[in-house]
N, C-alpha and C positions, 0 to 999 in steps of 0.2 A: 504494500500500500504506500502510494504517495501524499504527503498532506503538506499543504500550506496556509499561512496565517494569513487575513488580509481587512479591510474596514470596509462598510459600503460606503461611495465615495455622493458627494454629493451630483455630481454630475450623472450618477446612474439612478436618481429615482423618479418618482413619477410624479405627480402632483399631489399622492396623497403621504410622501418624502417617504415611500420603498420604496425596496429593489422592484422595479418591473417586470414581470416574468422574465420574457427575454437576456435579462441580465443573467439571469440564472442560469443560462446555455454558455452565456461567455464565462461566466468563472468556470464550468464544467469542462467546458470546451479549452479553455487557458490552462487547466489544472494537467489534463492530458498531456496537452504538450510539453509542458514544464517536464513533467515525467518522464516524456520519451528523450526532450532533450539530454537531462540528467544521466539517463541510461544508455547516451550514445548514438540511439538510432531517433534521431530527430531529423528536423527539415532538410540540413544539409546532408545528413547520411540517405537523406530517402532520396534527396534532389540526384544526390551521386550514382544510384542505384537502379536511377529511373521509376521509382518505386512510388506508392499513394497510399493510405487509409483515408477512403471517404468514406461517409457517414451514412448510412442505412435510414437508421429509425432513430429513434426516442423516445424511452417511456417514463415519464418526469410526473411524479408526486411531489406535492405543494403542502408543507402541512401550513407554515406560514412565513410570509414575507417579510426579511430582513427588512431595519429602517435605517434610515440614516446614520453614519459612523459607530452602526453594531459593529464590533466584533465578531468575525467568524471565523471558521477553518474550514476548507474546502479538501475531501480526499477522493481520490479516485484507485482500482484497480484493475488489472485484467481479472476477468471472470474465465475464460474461457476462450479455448482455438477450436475450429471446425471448418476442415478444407481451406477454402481463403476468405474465411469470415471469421472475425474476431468479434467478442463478449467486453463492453465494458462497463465495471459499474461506480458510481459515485456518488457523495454527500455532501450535504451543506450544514455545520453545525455552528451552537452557538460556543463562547468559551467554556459555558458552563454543559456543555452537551447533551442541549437540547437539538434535534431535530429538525431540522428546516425544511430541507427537500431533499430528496434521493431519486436515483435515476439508474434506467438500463438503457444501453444503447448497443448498435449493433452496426460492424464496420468491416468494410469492404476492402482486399487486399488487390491494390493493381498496377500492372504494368503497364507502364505510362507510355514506353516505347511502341508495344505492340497493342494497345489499347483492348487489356483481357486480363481476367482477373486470376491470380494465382496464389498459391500455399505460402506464406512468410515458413522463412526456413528454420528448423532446430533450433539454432544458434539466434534468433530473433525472439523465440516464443520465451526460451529461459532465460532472456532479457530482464519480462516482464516478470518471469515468477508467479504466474498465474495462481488468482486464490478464489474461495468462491463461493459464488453469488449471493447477491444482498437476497435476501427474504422481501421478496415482492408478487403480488398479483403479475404472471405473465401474460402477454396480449400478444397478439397477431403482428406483426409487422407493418401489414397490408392493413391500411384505412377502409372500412366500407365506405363508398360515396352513393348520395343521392342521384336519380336520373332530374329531378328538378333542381335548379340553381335559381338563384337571384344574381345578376351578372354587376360588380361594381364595376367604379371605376379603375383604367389602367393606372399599374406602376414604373416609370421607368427606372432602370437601375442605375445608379450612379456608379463613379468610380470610386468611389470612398467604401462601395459595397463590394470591393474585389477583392481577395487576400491573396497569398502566394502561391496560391495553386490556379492563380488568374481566372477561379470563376466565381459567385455569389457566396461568400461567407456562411456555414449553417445557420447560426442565430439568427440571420437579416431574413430568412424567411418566417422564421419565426414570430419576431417583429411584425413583421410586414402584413401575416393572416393577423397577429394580435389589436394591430392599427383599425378591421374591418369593424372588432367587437362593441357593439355597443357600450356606451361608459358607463364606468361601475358595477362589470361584470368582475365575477366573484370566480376566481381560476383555482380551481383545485390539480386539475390533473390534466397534461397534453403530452399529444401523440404524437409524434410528425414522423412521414415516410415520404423520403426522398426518391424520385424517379431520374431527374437528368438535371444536368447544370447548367444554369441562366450565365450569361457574360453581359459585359459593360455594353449599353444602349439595349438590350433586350427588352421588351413591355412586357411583365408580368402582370397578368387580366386575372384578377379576384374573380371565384364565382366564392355564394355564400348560403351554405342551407343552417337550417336551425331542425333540429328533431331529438325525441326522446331523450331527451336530458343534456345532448349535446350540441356542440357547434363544430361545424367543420367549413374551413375555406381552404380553398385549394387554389392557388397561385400556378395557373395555368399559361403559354404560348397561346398563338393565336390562333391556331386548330383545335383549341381546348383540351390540349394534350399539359398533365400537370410537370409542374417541376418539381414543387411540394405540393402535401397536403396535410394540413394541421388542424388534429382534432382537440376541441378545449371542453373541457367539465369542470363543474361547480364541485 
């Protein structure tokens, strides 16, 4: 297990001064890396290798929202190898370890060269030292979607939404289906399953249903083929 100390900064909350969901992807998402840099095989070792871990899914429980200059610790570990999909899982606590949020995520091993996804090797997996899994309700991967939508308005991407692997950062869609919710929705638990990667000028076209307890918008191209799709519950 990897863990780090860190404050919510004021720049990360929302108007009711927490963390905004979405922030909760970036420290998740920050905490990973940190880790893999730590253990060697980080951005530059992947850059060198031609190598990726892109992100699958996300299954992210909310028990409650950090607020301004809390105190937290963020840890993350590998859970699990399977062919060229990797397991990871993570937490959000307070100093006094309390529970904030916890999460499974599910990631994609590729070959950047040949554009095809393949086994990280022996010598990659006892890196991590795999341990395992948090005690969580597990869920499908795959989003059910409605055949009816409500079609919002489009998003263009900016450049400030690229990261180093020069497509849409995972959190930004995040964000981005969170932006659709009506205000002062009450988020307990979301889903997001990645299908393909938006680049800089892309229009990401919101569609939005609402059903049986949940919310889902799905940040689709303009054949209505999704990029993500993220589901939110109370």
């Amino acid at each position: 297990m990897y863990t780090f100390k860190s404050r919510i900064r004021y720049s990360e909350t929302d108007p009711t001064g927490k963390l905004a969901p979405g922030g909760i992807v970036d420290y998740f998402q920050d905490c990973s890396v940190f880790q893999s840099e730590e253990l060697g095989v980080g951005v530059a070792y992947l850059a060198q290798h031609k190598r990726a871990w892109l992100l699958s899914a996300w299954q992210i429980v909310i028990n409650r929202l950090p607020a301004e200059c809390e105190k937290i610790a963020v840890s993350t570990w590998a859970s699990g190898f399977e062919k060229f999909h990797g397991s990871r899982n993570f937490t959000m606590e307070t100093e006094d370890g309390e529970m904030l949020a916890y999460a499974n995520s599910i990631w994609a091993y590729m070959d950047l060269e040949h554009q095809i996804p393949v086994k990280p090797t022996q010598e990659e997996i006892d890196r991590y030292k795999p341990e395992p899994p948090i005690i969580m309700e597990k869920q499908s991967k795959k989003i059910r979607i409605k055949a009816e939508w409500e079609e919002r308005e489009p998003i263009l991407v900016r450049k400030s939404w690229i990261d180093s692997n020069r497509h849409v950062n995972n959190s930004r869609y995040v964000k981005a289906a969170y932006n659709e919710l009506p205000e002062g929705s009450n988020i307990r638990r979301i889903r997001v399953e990645y299908r393909k990667q938006a680049l800089e000028g892309d229009l990401l076209y919101p569609r939005y249903a609402k059903e049986e307890g949940r919310i889902v918008v799905a940040l689709c191209d303009k054949d209505q083929k999704p990029y993500a799709i993220v589901e939110f519950r109370a």
